[in-house]
N, C-alpha and C positions, 0 to 999 in steps of 0.2 A: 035195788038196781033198776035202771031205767031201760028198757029195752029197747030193740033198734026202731029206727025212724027211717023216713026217708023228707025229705024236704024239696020239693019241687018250686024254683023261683024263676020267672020271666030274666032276673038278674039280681046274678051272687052280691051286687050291690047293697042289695035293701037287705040284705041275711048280716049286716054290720057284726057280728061276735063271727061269725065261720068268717068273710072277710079279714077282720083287724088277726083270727089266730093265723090264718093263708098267709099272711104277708110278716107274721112275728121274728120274722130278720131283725140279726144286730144290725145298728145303722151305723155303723162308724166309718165303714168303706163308702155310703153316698153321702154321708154328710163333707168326708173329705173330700170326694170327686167335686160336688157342689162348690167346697172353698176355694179350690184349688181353680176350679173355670171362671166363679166369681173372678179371686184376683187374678186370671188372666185376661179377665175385664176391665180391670181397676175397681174393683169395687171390694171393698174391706169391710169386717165388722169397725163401728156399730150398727151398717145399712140397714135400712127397712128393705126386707123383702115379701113379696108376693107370692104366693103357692097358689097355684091354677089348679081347682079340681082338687083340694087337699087331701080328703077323705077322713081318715083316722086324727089326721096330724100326727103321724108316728115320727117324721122326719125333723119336726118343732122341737123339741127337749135338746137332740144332738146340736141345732144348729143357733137355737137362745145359749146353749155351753160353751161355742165358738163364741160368740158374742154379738149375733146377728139378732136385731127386732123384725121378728116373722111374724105375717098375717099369713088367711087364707079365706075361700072359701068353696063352697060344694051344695049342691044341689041337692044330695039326700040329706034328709032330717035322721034318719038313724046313722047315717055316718058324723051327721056334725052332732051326735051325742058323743061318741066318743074324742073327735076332735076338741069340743069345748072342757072336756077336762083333763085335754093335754096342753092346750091353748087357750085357759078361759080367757074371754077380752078379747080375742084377737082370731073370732073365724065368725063370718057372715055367709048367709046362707045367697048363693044365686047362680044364675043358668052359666055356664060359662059361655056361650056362644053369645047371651049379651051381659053386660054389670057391670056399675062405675066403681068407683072407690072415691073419696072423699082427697084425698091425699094421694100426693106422688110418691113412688117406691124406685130406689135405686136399682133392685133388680128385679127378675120373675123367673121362676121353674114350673115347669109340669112335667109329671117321672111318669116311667109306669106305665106306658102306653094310652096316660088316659084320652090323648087330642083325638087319638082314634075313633073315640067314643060320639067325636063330632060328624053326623053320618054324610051331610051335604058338605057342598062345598063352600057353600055360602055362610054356611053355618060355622066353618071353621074360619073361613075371611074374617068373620064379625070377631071369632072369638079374640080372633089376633088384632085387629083393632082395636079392641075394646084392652087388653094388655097392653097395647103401644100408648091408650089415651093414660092407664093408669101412671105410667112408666114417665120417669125424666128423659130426655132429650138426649140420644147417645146411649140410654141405659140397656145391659144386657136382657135377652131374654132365654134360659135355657129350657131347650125340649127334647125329651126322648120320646121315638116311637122306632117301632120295626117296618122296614122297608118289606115294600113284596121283592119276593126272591123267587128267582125261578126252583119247579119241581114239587112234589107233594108237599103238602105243608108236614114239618117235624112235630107230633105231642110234646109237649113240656109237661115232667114230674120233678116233684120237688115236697120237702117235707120238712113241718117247722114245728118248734114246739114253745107251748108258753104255762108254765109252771109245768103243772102233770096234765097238761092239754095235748092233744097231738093232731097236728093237720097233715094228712095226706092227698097230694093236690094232682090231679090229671087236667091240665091245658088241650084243646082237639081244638080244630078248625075244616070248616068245610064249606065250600062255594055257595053264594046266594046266586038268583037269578040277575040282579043287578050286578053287574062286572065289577062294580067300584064298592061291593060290601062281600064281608064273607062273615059267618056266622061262628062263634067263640063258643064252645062247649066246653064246661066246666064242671068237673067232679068233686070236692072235698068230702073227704070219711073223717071227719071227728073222733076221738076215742075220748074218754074223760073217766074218772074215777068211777062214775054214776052209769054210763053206759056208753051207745057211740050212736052214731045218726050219720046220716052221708046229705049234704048239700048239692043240689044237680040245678046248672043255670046254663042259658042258651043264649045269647044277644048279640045283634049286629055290632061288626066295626068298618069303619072306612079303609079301603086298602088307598096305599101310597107309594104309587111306582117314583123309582128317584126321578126319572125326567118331568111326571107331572107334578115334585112335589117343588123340583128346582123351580119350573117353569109359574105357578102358583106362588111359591115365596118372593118372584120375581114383583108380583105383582102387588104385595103385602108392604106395612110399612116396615119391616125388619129386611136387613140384608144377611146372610148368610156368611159368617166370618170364619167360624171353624168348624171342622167334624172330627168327633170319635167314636171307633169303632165303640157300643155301650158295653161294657163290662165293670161297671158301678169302682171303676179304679183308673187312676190319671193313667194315660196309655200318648204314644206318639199320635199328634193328631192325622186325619187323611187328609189326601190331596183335593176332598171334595164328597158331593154325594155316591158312595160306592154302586158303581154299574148293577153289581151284583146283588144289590140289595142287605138286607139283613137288619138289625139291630144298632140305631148310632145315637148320639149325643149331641144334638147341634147347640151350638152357642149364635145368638141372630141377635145384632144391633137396633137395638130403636133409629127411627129415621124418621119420625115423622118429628113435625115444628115444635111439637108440646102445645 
């Protein structure tokens, strides 16, 4: 028996085995949200599409079964080990705020909250240039993130299991001195046959009020076509970026010449 641990990381990132078990969700409910906003794109399998920031590539299996040819790529090396053997061929390693791609992709997603991850503003301009250059002309791009919402920020718990693994996950959030980050504090306990260990990681994200995030996409080459409330399931769309902030789905037009 392997006794307890603690693991201290700058970011749950680079801890790739407590990450890929945190997230060991069945994907059948985003792989359908995914088809279902594709084709309310126009865009069908057999498209090539783009994953921004893949990680795992846990969402590749469900979405090559639809019949979509999916790339990606991501900036850590211990995450694109396990993406490359969910994706071999099909995930290159690079920055998201800049990377070309060789080929045009009919569509592109980022889940997950990862755009957050992009701390400046500028840094997130590039990233969405750099997805509009990969992108055809007209082609969707979809993105989730959480809006700031008024009030304390809510913990997120949540608990998943993969064989006889077990991840128990505490999400916390608390103000940085920069008004436009706040800081992501992150628990996982592990349990496993052999023993258990707890993963603890702390890292900036960008907040994104909906006026600056309208005002900002205004100025991007994507246009802003639809929103859903995020609940990883087709839902009536909104009338727009919700006041109140919270968790959405946006689907954004490519617009730039190609």
């Amino acid at each position: 028996m392997v006794g307890d641990r603690r693991v201290i990381s700058p970011n749950w990132y680079d801890e790739a085995d407590a990450y890929d078990l945190a997230f060991a969700f069945a994907t059948d409910r985003e792989v359908d949200m995914l088809t279902h906003a594709f084709a309310d794109a126009d865009v069908h399998p057999p498209a090539r599409l783009l994953e921004a920031m893949i990680g795992g590539a846990r969402l590749v299996p469900g979405l090559a079964d639809a019949g979509f040819h999916v790339f990606g790529f991501d900036l850590s090396s211990a995450m694109l080990g396990y993406a490359t053997r969910r994706a071999p061929g099909r995930v290159f390693r690079a920055d998201a705020a800049r990377f070309a791609a060789a080929q045009a992709f009919d569509g592109a997603y980022c889940l997950v909250d990862s755009f957050r991850y992009l701390l400046s503003e500028a840094d997130a301009a590039a990233c969405l240039a750099s997805v509009a250059a990969t992108l055809s002309p007209g082609a969707p791009f979809i993105l989730e993130l959480e809006l700031s919402s008024p009030g304390p920020p809510i913990p997120d718990t949540w608990t998943t299991d993969r064989g006889d693994e077990r991840a128990s996950v505490c999400v916390t959030s608390h103000e940085d001195p920069d008004g436009d980050l706040q800081w992501i504090d992150v628990v996982v306990n592990i349990t496993t046959p052999n023993g258990s260990h707890e993963v603890r990681s702390s890292q900036k994200q960008r907040i994104w009020r909906p006026d600056d995030l309208a005002s900002f996409l205004t100025a991007s080459p994507f246009t802003l076509e639809t929103v859903w409330r995020r609940t990883q399931e087709r839902g009536p769309p909104l009338g727009g970026l919700p006041a109140n902030g919270g968790p959405v789905t946006l689907l954004l037009r490519n617009t730039s010449p190609g």
